[in-house]
LUMDRENLO-113543 format. One record per residue: residue in one letter; x, y negated, z negated of N, C-alpha, C, CB in turn; residue number from 1. Coordinates in steps of 0.02 Angstrom, whole numbers, plus 50000, padded with zeros to 5 digits. Each point is the difference from the previous one (the first is absolute). Glycine has a CB too. Example, Ala and Ser with C-alpha at 12.3 -4.5 7.8 and 13.67 -1.06 7.14 Angstrom:
("A",(50660,50284,49610),(49955,49941,50000),(50045,49940,50000),(49905,50059,49938),1),
("S",(50077,49888,50098),(50042,49941,49997),(49961,49945,49963),(50059,50032,50108),2),
This chain:
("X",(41218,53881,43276),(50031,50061,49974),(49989,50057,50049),(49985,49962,49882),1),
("X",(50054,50025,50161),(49998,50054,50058),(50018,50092,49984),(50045,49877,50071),2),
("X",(49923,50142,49945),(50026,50098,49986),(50046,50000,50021),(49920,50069,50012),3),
("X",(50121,49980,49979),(50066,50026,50012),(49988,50057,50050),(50048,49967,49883),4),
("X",(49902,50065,50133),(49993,50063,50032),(49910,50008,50017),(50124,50055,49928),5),
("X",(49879,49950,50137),(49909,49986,49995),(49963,50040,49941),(49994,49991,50138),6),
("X",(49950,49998,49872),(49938,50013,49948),(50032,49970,49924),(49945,50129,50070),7),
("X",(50103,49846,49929),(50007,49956,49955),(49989,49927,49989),(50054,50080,50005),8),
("X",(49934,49901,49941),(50007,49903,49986),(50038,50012,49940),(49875,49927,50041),9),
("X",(50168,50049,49953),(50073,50000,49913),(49966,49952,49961),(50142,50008,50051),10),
("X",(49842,49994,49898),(50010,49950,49952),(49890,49973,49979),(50177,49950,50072),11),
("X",(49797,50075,50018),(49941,49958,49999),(49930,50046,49950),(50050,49939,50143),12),
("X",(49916,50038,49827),(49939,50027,49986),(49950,49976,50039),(50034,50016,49899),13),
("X",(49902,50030,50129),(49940,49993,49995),(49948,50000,49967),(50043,50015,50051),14),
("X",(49918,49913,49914),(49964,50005,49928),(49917,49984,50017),(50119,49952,49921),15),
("X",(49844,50111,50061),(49931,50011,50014),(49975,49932,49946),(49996,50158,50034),16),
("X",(49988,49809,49983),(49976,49952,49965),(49925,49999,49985),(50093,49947,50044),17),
("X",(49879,50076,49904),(49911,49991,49997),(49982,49930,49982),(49977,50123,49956),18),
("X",(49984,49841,50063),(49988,49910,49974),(49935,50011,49970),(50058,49917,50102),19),
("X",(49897,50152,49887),(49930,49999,49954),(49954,49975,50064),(50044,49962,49855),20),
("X",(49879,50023,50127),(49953,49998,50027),(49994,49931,50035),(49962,50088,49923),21),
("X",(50062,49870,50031),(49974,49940,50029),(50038,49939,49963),(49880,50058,50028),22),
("X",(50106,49942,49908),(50050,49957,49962),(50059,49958,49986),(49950,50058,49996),23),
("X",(50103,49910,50038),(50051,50010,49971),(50045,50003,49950),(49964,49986,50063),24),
("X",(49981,50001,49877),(50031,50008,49938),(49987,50067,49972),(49991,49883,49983),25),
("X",(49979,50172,50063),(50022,50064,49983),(50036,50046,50030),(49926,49980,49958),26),
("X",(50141,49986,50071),(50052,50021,50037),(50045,50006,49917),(49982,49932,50157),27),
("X",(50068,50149,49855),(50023,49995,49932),(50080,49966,50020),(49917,50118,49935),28),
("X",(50113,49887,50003),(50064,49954,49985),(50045,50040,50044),(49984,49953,49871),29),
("X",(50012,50083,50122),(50052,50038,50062),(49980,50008,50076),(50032,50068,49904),30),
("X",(49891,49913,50108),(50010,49981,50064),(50007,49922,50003),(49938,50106,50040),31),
("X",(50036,49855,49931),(50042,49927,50012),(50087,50017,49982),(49877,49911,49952),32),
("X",(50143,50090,50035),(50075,50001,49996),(50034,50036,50050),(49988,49991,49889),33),
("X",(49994,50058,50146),(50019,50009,50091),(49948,49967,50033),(50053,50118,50002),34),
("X",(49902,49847,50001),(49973,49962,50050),(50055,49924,49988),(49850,50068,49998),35),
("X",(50170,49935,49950),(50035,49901,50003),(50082,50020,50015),(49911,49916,49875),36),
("X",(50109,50157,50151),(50054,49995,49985),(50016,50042,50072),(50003,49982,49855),37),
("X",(49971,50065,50197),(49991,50036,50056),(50022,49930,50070),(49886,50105,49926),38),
("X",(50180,49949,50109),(49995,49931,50061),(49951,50007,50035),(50106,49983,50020),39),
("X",(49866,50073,49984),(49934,50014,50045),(49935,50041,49972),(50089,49999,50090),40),
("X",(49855,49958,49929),(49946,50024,49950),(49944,50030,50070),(50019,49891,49866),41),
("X",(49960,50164,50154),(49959,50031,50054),(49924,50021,49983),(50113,50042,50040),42),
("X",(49833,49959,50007),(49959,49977,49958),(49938,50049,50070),(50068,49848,49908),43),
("X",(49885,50168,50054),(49950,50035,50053),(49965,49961,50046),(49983,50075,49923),44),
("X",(50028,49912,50149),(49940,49944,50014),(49924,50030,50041),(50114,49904,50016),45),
("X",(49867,50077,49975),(49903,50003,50024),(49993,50027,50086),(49961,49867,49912),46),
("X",(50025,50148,50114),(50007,50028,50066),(49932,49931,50041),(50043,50177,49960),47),
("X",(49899,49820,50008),(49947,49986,49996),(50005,49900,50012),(49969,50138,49917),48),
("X",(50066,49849,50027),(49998,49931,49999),(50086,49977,49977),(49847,49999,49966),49),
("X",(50181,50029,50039),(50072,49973,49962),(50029,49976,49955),(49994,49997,50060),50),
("X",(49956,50031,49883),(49988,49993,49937),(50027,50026,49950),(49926,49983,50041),51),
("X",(50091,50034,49909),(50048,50032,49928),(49985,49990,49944),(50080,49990,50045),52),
("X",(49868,50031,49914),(49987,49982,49941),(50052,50001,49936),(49898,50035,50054),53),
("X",(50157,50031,49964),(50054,49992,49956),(50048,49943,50035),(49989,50128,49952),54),
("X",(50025,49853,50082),(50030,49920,50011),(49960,49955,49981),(50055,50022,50088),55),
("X",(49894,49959,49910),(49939,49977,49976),(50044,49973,49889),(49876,50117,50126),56),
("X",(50101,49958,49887),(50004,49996,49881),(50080,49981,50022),(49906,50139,49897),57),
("X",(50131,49867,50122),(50078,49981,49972),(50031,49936,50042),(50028,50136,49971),58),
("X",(49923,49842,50044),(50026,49930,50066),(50044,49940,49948),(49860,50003,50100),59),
("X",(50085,49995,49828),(50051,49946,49945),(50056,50008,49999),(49937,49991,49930),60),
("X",(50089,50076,50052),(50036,50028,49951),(50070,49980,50062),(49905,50112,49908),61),
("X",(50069,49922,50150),(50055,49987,50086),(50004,49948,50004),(49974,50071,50075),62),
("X",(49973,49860,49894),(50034,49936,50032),(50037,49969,49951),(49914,49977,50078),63),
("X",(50105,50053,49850),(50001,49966,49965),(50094,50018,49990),(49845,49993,49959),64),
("X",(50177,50054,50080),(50069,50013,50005),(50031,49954,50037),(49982,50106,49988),65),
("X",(50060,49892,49963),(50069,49951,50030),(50042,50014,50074),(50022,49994,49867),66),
("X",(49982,50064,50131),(50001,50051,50066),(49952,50014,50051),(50056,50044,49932),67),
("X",(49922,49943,50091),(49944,50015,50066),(50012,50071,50025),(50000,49873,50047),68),
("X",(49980,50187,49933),(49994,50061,50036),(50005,50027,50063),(49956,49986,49927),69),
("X",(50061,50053,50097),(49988,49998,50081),(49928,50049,50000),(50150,49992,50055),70),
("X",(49792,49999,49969),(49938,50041,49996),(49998,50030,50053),(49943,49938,49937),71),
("X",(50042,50127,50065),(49978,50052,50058),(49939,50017,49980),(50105,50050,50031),72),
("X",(49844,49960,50018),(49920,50012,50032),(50021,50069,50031),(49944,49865,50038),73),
("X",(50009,50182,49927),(50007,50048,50031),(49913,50040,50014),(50145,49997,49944),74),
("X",(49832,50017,50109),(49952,50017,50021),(49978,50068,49987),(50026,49917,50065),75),
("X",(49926,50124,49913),(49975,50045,49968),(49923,50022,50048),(50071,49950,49873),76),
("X",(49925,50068,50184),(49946,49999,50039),(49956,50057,49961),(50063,49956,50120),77),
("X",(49867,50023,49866),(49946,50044,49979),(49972,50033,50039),(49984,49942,49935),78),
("X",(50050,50102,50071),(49977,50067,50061),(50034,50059,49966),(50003,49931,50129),79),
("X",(49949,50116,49920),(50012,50082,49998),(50041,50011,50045),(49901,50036,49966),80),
("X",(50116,49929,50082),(50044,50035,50051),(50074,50000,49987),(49916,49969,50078),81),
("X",(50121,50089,49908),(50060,50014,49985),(50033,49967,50053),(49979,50102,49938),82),
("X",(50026,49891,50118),(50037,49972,50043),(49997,49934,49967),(49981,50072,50106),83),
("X",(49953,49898,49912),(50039,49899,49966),(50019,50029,49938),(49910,49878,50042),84),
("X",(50059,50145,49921),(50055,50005,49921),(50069,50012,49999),(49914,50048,49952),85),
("X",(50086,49994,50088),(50105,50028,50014),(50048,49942,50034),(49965,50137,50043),86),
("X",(49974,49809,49986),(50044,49972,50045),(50002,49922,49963),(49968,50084,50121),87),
("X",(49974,49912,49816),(49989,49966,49956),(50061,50014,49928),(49863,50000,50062),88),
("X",(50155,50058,49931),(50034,50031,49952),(50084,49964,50024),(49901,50132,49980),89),
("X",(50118,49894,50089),(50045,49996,50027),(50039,49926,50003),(49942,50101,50050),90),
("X",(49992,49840,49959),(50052,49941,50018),(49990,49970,49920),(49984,49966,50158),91),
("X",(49980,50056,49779),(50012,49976,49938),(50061,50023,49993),(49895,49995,49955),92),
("X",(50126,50072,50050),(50039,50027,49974),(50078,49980,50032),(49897,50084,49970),93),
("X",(50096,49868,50085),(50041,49970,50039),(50022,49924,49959),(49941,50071,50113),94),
("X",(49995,49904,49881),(50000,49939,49978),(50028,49995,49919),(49901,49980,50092),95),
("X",(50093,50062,49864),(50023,50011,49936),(50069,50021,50019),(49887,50030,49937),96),
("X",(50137,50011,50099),(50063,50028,50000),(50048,49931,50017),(49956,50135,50039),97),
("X",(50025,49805,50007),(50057,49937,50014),(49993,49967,49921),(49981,49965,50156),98),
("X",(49946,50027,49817),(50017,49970,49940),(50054,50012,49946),(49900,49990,50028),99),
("X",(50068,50091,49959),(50051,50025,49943),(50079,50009,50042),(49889,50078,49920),100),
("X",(50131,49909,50143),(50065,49987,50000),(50019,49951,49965),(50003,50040,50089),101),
("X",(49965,49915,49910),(50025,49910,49952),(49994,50001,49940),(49960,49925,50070),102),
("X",(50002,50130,49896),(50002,50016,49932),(49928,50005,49970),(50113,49944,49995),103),
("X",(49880,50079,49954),(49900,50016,49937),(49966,49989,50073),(49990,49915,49830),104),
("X",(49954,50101,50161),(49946,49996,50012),(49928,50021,49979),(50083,49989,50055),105),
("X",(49876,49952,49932),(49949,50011,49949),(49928,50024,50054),(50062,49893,49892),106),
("X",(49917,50137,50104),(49912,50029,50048),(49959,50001,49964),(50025,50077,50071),107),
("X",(49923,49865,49917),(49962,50001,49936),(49933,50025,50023),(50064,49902,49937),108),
("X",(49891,50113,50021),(49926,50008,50040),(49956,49999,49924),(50032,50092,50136),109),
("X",(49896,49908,49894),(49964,49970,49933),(49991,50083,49970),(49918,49862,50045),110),
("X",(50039,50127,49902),(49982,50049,49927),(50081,50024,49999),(49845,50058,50011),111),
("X",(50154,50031,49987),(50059,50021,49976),(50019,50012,50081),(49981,50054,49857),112),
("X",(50072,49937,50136),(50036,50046,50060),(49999,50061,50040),(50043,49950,49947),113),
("X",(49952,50081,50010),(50002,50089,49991),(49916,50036,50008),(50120,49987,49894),114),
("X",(49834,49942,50113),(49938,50043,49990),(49948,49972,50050),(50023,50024,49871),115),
("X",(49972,50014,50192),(49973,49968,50053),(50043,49949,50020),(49894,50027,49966),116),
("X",(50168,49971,50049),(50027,49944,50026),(50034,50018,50057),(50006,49949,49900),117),
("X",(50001,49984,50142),(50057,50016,50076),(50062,50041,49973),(49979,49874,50069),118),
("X",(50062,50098,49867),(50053,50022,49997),(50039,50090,49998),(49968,49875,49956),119),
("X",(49961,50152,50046),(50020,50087,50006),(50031,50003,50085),(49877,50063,49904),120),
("X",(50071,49911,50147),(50015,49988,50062),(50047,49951,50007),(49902,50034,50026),121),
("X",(50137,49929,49950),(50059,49975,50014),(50049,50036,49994),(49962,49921,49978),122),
("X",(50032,50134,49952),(50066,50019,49992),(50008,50063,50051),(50008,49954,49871),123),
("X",(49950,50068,50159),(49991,50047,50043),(50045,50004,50050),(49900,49994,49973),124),
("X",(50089,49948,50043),(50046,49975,50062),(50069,49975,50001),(49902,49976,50027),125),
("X",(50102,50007,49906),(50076,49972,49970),(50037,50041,49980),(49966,49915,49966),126),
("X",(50010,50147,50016),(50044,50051,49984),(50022,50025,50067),(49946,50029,49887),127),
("X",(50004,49973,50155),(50033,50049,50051),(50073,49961,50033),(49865,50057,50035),128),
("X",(50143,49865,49967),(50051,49964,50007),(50062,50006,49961),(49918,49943,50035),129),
("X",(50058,50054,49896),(50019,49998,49945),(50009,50038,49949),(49972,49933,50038),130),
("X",(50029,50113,49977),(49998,50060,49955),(50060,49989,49933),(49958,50085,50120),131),
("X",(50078,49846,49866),(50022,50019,49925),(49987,49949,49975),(50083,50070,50007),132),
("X",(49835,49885,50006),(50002,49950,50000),(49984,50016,49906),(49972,49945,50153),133),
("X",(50053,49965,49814),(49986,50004,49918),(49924,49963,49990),(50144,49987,49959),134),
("X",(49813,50030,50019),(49942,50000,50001),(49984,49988,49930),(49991,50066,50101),135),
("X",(49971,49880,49873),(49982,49958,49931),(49929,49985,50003),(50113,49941,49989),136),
("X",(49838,50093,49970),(49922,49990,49997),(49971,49977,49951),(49995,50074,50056),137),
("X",(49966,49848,49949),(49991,49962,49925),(49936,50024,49996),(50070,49886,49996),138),
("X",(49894,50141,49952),(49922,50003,50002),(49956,49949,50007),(50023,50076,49941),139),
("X",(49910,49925,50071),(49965,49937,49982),(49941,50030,49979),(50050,49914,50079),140),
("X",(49906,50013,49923),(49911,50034,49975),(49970,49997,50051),(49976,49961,49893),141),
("X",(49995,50095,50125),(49948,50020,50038),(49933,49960,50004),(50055,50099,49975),142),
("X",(49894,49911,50076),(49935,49972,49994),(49951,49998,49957),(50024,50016,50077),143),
("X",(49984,50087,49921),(49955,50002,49922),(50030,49989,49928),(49940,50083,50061),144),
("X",(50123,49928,49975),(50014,49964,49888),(49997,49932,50013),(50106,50082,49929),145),
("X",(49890,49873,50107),(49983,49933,50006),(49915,50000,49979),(50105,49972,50102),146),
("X",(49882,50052,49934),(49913,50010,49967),(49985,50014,49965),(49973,50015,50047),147),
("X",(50054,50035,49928),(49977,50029,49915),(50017,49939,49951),(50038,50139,50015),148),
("X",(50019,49831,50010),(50003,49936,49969),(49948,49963,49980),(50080,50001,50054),149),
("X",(49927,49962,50022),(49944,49945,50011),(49911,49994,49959),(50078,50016,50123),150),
("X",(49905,50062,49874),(49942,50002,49999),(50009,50048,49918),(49956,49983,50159),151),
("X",(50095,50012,49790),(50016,50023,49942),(49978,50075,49977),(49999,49877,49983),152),
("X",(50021,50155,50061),(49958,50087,49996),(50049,50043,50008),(49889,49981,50056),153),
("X",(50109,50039,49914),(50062,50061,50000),(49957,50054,50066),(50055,49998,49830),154),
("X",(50007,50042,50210),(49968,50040,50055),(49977,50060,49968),(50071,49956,50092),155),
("X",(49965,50073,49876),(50015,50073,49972),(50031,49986,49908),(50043,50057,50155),156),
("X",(49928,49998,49806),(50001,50007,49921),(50010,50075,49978),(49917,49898,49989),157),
("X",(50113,50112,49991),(50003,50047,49961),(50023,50074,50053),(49905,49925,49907),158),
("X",(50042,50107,50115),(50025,50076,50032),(49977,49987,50072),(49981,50093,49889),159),
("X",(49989,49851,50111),(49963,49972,50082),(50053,50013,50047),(49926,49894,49964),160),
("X",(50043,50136,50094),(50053,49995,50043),(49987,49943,50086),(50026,50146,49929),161),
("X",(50024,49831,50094),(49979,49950,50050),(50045,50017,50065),(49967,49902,49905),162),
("X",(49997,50065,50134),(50016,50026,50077),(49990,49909,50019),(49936,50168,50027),163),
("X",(50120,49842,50057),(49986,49958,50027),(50008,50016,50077),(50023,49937,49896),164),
("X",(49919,50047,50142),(50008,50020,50065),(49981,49968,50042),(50001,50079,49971),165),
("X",(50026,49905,50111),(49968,49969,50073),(49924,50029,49998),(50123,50003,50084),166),
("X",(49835,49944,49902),(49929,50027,50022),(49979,50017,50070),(49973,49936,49912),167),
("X",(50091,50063,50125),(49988,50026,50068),(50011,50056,50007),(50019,49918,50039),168),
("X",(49979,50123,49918),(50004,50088,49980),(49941,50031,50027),(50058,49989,49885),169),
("X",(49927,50069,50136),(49939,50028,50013),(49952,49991,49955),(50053,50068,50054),170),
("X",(49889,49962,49939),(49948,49968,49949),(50009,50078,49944),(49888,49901,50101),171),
("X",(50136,50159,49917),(50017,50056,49970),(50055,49975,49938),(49974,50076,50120),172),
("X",(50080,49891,49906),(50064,49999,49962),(49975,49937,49943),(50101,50043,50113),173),
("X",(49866,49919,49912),(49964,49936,49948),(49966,50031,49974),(49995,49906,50048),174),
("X",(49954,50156,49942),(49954,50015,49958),(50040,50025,49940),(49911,50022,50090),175),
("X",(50134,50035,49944),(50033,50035,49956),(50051,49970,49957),(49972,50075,50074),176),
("X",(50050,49869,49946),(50034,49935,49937),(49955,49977,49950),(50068,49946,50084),177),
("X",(49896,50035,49943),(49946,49988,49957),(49962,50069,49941),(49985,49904,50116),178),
("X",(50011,50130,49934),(49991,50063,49934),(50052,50009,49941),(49952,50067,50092),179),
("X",(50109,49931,49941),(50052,50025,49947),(50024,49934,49965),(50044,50109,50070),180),
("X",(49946,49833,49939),(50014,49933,49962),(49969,49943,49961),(50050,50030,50073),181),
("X",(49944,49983,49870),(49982,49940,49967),(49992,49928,50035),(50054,50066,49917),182),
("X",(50014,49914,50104),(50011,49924,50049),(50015,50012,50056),(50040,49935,49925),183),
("X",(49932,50052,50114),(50039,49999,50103),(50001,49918,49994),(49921,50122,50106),184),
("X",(50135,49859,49943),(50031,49937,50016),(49968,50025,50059),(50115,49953,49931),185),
("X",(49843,50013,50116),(49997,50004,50093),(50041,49939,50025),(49870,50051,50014),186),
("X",(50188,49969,50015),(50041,49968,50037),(49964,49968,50093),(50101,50091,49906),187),
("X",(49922,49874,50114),(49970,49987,50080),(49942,50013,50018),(50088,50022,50031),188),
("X",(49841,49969,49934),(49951,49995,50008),(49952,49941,50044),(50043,50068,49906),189),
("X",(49982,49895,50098),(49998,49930,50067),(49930,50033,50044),(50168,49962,50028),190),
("X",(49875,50097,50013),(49962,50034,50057),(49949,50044,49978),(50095,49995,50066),191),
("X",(49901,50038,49882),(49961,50065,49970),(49968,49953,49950),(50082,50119,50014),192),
("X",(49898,49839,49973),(49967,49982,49912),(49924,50029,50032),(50077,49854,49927),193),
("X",(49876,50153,50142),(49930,50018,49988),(49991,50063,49972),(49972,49935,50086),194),
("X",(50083,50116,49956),(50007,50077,49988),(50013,50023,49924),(50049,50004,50121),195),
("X",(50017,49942,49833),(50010,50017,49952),(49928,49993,49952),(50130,49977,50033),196),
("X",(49866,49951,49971),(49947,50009,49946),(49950,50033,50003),(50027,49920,49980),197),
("X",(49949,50111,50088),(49922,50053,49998),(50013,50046,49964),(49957,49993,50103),198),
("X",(50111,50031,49900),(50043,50073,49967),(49979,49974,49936),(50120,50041,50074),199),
("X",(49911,49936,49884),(50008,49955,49904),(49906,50007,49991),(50136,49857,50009),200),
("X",(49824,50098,50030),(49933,49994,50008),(49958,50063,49981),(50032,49919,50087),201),
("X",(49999,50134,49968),(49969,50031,50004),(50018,50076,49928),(49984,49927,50148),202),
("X",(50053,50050,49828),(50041,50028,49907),(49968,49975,49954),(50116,49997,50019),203),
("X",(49857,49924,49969),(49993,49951,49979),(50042,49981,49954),(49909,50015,50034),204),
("X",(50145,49955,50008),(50065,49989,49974),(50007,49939,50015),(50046,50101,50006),205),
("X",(49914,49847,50035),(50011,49934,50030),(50011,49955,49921),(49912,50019,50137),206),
("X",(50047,49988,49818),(50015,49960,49943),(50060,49996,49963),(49902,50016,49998),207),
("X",(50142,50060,50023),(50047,50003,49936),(50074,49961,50059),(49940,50150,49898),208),
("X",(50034,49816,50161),(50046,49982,50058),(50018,49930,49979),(49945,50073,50100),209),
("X",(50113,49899,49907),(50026,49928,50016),(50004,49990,50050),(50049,49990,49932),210),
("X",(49967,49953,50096),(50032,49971,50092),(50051,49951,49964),(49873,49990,50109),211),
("X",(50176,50026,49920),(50040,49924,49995),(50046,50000,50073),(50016,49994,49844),212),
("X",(49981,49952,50160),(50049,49955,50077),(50029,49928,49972),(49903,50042,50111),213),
("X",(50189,49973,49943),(50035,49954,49983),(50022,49977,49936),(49957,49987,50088),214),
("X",(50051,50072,49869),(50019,50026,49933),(50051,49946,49973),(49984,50132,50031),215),
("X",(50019,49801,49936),(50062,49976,49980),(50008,49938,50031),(50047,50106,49982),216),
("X",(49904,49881,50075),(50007,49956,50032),(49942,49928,50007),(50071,50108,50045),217),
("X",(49937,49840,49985),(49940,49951,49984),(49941,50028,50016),(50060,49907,50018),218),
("X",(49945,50155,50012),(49935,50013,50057),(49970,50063,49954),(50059,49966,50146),219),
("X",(49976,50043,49805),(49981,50058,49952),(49917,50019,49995),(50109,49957,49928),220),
("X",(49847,50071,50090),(49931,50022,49983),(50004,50069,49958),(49952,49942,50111),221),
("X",(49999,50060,49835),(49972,50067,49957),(49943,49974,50015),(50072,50045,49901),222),
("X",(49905,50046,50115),(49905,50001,50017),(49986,50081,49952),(49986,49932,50174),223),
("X",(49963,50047,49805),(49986,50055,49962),(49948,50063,50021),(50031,49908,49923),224),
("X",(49929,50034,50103),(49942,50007,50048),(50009,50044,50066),(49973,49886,49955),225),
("X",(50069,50167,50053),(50043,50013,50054),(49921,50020,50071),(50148,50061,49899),226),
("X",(49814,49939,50063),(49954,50014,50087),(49993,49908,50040),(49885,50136,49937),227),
("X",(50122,49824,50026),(50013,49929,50025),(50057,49999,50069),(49975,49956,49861),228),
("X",(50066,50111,50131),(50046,50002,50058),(49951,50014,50064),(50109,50048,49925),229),
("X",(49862,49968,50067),(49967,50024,50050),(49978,49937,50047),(49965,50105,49926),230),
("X",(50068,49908,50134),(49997,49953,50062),(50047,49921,49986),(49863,50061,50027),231),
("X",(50186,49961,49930),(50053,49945,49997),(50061,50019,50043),(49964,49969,49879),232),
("X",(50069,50004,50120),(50066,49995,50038),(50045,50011,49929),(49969,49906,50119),233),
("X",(50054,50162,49891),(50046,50003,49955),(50086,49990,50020),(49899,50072,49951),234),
("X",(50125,49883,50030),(50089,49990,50012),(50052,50079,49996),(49982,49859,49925),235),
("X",(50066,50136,50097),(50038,50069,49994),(50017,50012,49936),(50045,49994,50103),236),
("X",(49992,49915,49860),(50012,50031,49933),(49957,50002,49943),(50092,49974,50035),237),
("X",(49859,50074,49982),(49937,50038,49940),(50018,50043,49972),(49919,49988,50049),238),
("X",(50056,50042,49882),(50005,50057,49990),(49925,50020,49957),(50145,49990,50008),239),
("X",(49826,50064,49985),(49912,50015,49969),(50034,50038,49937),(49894,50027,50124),240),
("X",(50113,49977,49817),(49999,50040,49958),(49939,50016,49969),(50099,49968,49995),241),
("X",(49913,50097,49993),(49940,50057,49971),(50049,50009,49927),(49937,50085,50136),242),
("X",(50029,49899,49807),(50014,50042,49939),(49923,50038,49986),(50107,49909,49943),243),
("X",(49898,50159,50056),(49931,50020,49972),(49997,50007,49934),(49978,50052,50092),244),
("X",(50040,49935,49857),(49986,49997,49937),(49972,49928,49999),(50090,50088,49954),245),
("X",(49907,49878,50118),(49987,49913,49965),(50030,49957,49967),(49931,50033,49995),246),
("X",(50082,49909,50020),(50005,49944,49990),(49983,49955,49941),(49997,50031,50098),247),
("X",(50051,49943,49864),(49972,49954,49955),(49975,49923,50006),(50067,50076,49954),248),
("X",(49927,49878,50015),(49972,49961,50017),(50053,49903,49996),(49881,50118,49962),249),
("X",(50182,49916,50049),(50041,49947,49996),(50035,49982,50062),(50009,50030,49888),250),
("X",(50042,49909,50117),(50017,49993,50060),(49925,49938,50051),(50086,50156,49975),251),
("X",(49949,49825,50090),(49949,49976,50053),(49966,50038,50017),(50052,49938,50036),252),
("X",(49899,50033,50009),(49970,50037,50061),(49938,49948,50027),(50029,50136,49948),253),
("X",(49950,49888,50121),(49967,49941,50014),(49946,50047,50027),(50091,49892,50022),254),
């Protein structure tokens, strides 16, 4: 479905696809129903190892079509430098633009879409091509509502209020979340877990802390015990929650 006039595609959508944490049976009905039905399904790949955890959760669902998809890999380099990003921005935004000439195109990525995901930086670059492009966003579940799951605890009750932030924040902007919030979610803690927890430690807040990694998946761990982190190798997909009102006593943990 070719445009009629550049920065156009006629007829085509682009559909933010969220596939959830890890699962694939918590992909919702409307994203299986454009994943079994999209001629082309595009997908974030790993810079590191060439890897995709959201191709990963939806690999059944892709082999199980009568239709074989055409799949695009699109590279997302983890850097600060605006140059590879622009030039990273530039050939996605290349590579999506031949697809959606042929028609849909699905860009899935894990938890929700919209929250910490590549897909803000995709569309960045697709608009500037594309500026009338039709744009379709399925929600999904996130890490911590996967966790709050897993481990049966509600995050937040009543007038509580909750925050979620990169623990790679200064140690100023983490205190002051923590002052004003009942629950902090710490996002990307991998690199920071010695620094964070002296901070919590030093509140004595380490008890009212969870750890969970690989949320949804076989590799799933809850630690309750969160100074046990100390001198582990923590994976990227972690997250530490702090409720300071505490924790009840239901759910795993190891």
């Amino acid at each position: 479905m070719k445009g009629s006039e550049p920065g156009s595609i006629d007829g085509a959508t682009l559909y933010g696809v969220s596939v959830g944490p890890g699962s694939p049976d918590l992909l919702t009905i409307r994203a299986l129903r454009i994943l079994e039905s999209v001629p082309t399904i595009a997908y974030p790949k790993s810079v590191s190892d060439g890897g995709s955890q959201a191709r990963d959760i939806v690999s059944e669902y892709i082999a199980a079509r009568t239709v074989v998809p055409r799949i695009v890999e699109l590279v997302f380099p983890m850097t600060k430098d605006e140059t590879i990003l622009e030039q990273a921005r530039n050939e996605n935004a290349r590579l999506l633009s031949e697809s959606l000439a042929l028609g849909d195109v699905a860009f899935i990525s894990i938890g929700d879409i919209l929250f910490y995901s590549t897909f803000g930086n995709l569309l960045t670059g697709l608009k500037k091509v594309l500026p009338s492009l039709k744009v379709s966003v399925v929600p999904g579940v996130t890490s911590f509502n996967g966790a709050a799951a897993r481990i049966v605890e509600p995050l937040v009750q009543g007038s509580e209020s909750f925050a979620v932030i990169p623990a790679t924040y200064e140690a100023s902007h983490l205190e002051k979340m923590i002052d004003l919030h009942e629950t902090v979610v710490f996002m990307k803690i991998n690199r920071v877990i010695p620094s964070l927890l002296k901070m919590l430690d030093e509140r004595g807040l380490l008890p009212k802390c969870l750890y969970l990694e690989h949320v949804e998946t076989s590799r799933e761990l809850v630690i309750r015990d969160v100074r046990s982190l100390l001198g582990r190798e923590i994976p990227y997909m972690s997250l530490l929650i702090l409720r300071k009102n505490g924790w009840g006593d239901h759910g795993k943990a190891s």
